[in-house]
C-alpha positions as CSV (number, residue, x, y, z in Angstrom):
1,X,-15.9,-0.5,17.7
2,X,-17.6,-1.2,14.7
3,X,-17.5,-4.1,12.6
4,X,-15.4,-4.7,9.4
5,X,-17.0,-7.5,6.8
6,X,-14.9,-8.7,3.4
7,X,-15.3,-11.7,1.2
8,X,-12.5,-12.7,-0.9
9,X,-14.9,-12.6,-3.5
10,X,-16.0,-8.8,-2.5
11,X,-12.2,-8.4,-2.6
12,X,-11.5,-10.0,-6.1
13,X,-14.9,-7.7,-7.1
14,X,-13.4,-4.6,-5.8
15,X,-9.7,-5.2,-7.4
16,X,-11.3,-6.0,-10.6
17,X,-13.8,-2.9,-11.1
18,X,-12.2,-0.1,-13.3
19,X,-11.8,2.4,-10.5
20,X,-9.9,0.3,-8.7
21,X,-7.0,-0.2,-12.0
22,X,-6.8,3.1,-12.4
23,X,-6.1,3.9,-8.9
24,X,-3.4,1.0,-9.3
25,X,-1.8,2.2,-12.1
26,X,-1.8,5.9,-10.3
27,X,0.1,4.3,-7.6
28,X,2.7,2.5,-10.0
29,X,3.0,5.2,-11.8
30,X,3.8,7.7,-8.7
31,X,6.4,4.7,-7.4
32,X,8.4,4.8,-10.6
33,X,8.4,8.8,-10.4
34,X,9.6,8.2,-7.1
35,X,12.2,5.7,-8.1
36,X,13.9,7.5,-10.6
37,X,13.9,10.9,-8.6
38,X,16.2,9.2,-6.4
39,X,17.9,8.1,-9.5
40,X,18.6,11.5,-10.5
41,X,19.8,12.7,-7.3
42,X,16.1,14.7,-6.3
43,X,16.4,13.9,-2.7
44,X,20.3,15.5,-2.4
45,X,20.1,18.1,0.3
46,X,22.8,20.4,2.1
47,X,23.9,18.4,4.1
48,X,24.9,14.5,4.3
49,X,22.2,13.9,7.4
50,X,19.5,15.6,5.9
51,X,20.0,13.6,2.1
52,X,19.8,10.5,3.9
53,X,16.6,11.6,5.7
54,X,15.0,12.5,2.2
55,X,16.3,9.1,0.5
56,X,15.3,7.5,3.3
57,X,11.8,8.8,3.1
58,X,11.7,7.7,-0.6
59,X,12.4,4.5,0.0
60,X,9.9,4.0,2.7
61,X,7.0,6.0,0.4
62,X,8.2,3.1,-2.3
63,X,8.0,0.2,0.0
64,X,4.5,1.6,0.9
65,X,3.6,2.5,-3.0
66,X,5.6,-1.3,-3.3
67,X,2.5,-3.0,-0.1
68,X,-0.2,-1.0,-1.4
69,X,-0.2,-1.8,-5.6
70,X,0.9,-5.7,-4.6
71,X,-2.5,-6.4,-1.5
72,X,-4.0,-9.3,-1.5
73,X,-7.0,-10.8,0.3
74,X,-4.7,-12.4,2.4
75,X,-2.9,-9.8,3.3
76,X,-6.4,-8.1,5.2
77,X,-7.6,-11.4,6.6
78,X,-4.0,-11.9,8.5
79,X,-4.0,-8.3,9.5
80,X,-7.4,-8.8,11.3
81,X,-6.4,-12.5,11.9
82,X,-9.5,-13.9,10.3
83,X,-8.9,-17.5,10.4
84,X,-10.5,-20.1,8.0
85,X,-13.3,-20.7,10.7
86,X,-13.6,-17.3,11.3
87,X,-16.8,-15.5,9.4
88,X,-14.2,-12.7,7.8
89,X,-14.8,-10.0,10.2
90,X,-13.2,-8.2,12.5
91,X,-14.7,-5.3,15.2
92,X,-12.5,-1.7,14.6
93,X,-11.7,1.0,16.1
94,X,-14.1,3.6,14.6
């Protein structure tokens, strides 16, 4: 296991460096492409089961796209359950 360090601070640093807005403009971008192909009927397939598979699929790759653009530090220190006494870090699988 290896060990996993972040400040909120490093956080805030990393979601304010350029790189990091174009990447999060990439992914808004790709969510409303996403969002209106299923507006235009792009996921319709042959059959009822399979249309509902590919819509389905959208709308999870959205909710995703939806998790990913919207993270906050938060967000990582509950995942790995850093609590306010904790040191933020956490051990990993590598």
């Amino acid at each position: 296991m290896r060990q996993i360090e972040l400040t909120e601070e490093e956080f805030r640093g990393w979601l304010d460096s350029q790189t990091t807005q174009v990447f999060l403009q990439y992914l808004k971008d790709f969510r409303q492409s996403k969002l209106e192909d299923l507006g235009s009927g792009e996921f319709t397939a042959p059959t009822a089961d399979q249309t509902i598979q590919r819509t389905s699929e959208a709308i999870g790759q959205c909710c995703l796209l939806d998790d990913m653009i919207n993270l906050e530090y938060d967000d990582i220190a509950a995942f790995y359950e850093w609590g306010e006494s904790d040191e933020q870090s956490s051990e990993v699988p590598d």
